[in-house]
C-alpha positions as CSV (number, residue, x, y, z in Angstrom):
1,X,-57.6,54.5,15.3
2,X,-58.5,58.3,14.5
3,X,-57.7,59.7,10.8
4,X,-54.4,61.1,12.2
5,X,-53.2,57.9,13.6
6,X,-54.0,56.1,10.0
7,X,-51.8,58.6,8.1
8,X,-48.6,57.8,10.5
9,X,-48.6,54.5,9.8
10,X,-49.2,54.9,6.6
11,X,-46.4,57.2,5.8
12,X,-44.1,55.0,8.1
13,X,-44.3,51.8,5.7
14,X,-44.0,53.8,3.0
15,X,-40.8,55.1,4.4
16,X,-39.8,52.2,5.1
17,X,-40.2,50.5,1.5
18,X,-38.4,53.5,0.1
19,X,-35.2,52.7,1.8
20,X,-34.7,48.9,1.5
21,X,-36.0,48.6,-2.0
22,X,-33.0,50.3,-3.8
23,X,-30.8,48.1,-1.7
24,X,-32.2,44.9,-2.4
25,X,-32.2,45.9,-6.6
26,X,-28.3,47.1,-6.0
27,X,-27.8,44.0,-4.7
28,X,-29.4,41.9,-7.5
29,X,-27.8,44.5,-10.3
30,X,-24.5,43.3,-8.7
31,X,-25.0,39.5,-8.9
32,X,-25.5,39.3,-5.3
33,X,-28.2,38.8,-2.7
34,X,-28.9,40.5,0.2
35,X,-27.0,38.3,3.7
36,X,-27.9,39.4,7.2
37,X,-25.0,40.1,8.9
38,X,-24.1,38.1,12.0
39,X,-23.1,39.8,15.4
40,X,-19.7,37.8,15.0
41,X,-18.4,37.4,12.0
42,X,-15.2,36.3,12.5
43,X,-16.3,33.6,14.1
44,X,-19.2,32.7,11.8
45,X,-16.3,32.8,9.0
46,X,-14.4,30.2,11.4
47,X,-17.4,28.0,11.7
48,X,-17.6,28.2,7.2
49,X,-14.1,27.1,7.4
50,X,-14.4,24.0,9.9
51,X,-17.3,22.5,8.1
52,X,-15.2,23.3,4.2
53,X,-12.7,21.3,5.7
54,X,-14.5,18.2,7.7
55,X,-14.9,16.8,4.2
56,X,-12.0,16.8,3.1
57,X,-10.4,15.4,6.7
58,X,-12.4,12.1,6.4
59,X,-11.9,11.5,2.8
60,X,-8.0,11.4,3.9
61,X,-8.7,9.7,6.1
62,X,-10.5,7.3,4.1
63,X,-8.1,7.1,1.8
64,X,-5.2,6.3,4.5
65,X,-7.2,3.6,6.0
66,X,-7.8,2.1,2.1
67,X,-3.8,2.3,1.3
68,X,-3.1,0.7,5.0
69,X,-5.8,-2.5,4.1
70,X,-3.9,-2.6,0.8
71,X,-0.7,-3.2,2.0
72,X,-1.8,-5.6,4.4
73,X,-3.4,-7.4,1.5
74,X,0.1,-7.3,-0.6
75,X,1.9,-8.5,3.0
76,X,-0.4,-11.4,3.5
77,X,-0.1,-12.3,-0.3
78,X,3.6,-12.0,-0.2
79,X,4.1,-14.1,2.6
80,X,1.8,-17.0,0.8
81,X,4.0,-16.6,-1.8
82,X,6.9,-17.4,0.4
83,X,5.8,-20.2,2.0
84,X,4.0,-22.1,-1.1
85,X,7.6,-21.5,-3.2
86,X,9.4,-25.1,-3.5
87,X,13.1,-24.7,-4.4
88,X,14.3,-27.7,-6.5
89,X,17.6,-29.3,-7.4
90,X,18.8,-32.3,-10.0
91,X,21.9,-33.6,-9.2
92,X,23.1,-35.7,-11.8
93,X,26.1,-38.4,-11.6
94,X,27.4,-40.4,-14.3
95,X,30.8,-41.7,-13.1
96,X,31.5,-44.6,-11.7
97,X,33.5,-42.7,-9.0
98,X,32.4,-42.8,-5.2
99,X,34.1,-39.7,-4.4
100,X,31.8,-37.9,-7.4
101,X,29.3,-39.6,-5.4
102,X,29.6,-38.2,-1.8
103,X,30.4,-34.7,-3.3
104,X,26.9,-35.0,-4.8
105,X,25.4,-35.9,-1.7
106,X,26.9,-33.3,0.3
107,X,25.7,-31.1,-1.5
108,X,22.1,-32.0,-1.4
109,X,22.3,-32.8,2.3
110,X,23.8,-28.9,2.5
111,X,21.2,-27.5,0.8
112,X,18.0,-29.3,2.2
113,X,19.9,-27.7,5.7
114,X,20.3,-24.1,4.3
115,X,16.4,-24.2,3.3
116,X,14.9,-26.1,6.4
117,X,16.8,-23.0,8.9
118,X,15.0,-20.9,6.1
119,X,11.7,-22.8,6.6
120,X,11.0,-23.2,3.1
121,X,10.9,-25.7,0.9
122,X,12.8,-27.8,-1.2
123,X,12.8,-31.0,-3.2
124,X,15.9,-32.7,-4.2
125,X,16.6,-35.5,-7.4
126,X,20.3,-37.1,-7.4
127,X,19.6,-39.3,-11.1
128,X,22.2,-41.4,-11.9
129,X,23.4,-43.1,-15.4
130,X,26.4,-44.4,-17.0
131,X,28.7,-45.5,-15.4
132,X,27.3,-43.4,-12.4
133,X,24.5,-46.2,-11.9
134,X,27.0,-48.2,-9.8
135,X,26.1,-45.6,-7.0
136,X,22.7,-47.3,-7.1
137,X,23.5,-50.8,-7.3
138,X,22.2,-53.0,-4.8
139,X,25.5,-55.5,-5.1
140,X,28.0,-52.6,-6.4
141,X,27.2,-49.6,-4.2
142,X,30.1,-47.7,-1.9
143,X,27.5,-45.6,-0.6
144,X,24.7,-47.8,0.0
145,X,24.5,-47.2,4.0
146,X,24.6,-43.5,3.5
147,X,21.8,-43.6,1.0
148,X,19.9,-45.4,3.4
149,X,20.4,-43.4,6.4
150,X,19.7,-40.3,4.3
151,X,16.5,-42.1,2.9
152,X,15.3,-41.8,6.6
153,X,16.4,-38.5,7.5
154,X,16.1,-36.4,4.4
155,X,13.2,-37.3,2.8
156,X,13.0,-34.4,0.9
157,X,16.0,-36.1,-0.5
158,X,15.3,-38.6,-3.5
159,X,17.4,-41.1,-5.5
160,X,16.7,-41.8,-9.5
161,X,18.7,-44.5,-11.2
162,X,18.3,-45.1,-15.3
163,X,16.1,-47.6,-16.6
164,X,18.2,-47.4,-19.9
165,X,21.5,-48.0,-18.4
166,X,20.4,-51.0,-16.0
167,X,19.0,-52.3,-19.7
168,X,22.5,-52.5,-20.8
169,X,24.1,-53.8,-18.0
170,X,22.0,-56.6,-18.2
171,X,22.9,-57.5,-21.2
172,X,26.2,-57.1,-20.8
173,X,26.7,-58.8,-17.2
174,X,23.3,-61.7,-18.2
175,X,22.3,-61.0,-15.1
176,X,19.8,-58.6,-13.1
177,X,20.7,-55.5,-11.9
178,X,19.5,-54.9,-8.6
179,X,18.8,-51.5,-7.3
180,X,19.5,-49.8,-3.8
181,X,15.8,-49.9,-2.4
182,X,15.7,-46.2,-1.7
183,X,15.9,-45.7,-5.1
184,X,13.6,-44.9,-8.6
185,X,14.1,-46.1,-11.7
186,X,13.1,-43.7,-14.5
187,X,13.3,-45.1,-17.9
188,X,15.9,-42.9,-19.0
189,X,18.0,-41.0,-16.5
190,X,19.7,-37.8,-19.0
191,X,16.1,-37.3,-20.3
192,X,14.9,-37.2,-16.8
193,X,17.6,-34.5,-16.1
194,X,16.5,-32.7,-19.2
195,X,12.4,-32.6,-18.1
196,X,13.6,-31.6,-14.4
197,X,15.2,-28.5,-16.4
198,X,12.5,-27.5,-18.7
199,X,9.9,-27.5,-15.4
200,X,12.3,-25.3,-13.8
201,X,14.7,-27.4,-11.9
202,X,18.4,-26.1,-10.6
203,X,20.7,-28.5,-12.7
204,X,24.1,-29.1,-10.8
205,X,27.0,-31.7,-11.8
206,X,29.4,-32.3,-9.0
């Protein structure tokens, strides 16, 4: 390379520096840097946009498919709730009356139907004292084939007679008291009724 040659190339850098050097420190003055341009900038802004808003698409997203496996959750404990519920029913009789009686069992036989087309389920207690023991006396009973059929077909259906009223019968008779065998004798039948209530028994008197 002669001396002339030198010089040219020389002066062409220098040229060179002396534009692009006030730029870059305009730039920097400014708070900005210095971003080559792209050929298409529209779509280079389009692509900026897209990839802003992928995040933001899957945490949606996310968040839908957390919300949808919640309320599946709240279903599926909803319907355990459903089926583990027992419904429950005392009916107490304490007259010596056997139309008292089959009113009492009507009932219960119409409400262990209501709940088994429901498929749920239900216990039922008919407790009887006082004069109402009758209804479970072996030798006294009007209802005694009833109970037993029922015994068979309802056995969500159970019979409770008082142990404190049999007691005085006893006594009184000086004889024993024999009870329908489909029944339970509880030792007293109102405090019976009274514990069914305080653990959250329906309490119905026909």
């Amino acid at each position: 390379m002669n001396m002339f040659q030198h010089i040219a190339s020389v002066t062409t850098i220098g040229a060179i520096t002396v534009l692009f050097v006030p730029s870059f420190a305009a730039a920097e003055q400014g708070g900005r840097y210095w971003v080559p341009t792209t050929t298409y900038p529209a779509l280079y802004q389009t692509r900026v946009a897209e990839r802003a808003a992928a995040p933001r698409k899957a945490t949606t997203r996310s968040k839908a498919i957390t919300h949808k496996r919640e309320r599946s959750v709240l279903a599926a404990n909803a319907r355990l709730a459903s089926d583990s519920k027992v419904h429950r029913l005392v009916l107490q009789v304490n007259t010596n009356d056997p139309a008292a009686m089959n009113l009492a069992l009507n009932n219960a036989t119409n409400v262990a139907q209501y709940y088994k087309d429901l498929s749920e389920n239900v216990k039922i207690e008919v407790v009887t004292f006082g004069p109402g023991l009758h209804m479970l006396r072996d030798d006294t009973s009007p209802v005694k084939a009833r109970i037993e059929e029922m015994a068979l077909s309802r056995p969500e259906i159970s019979f409770k007679a008082c142990g404190n009223t049999r007691e005085r019968m006893h006594k009184a008779e000086n004889k024993d008291i024999p009870i329908v065998a489909q029944a339970q004798v509880v030792k007293s039948g109102v405090v019976h009724v009274m514990e069914l209530q305080e653990k959250g028994w329906s309490y119905v008197k026909p």
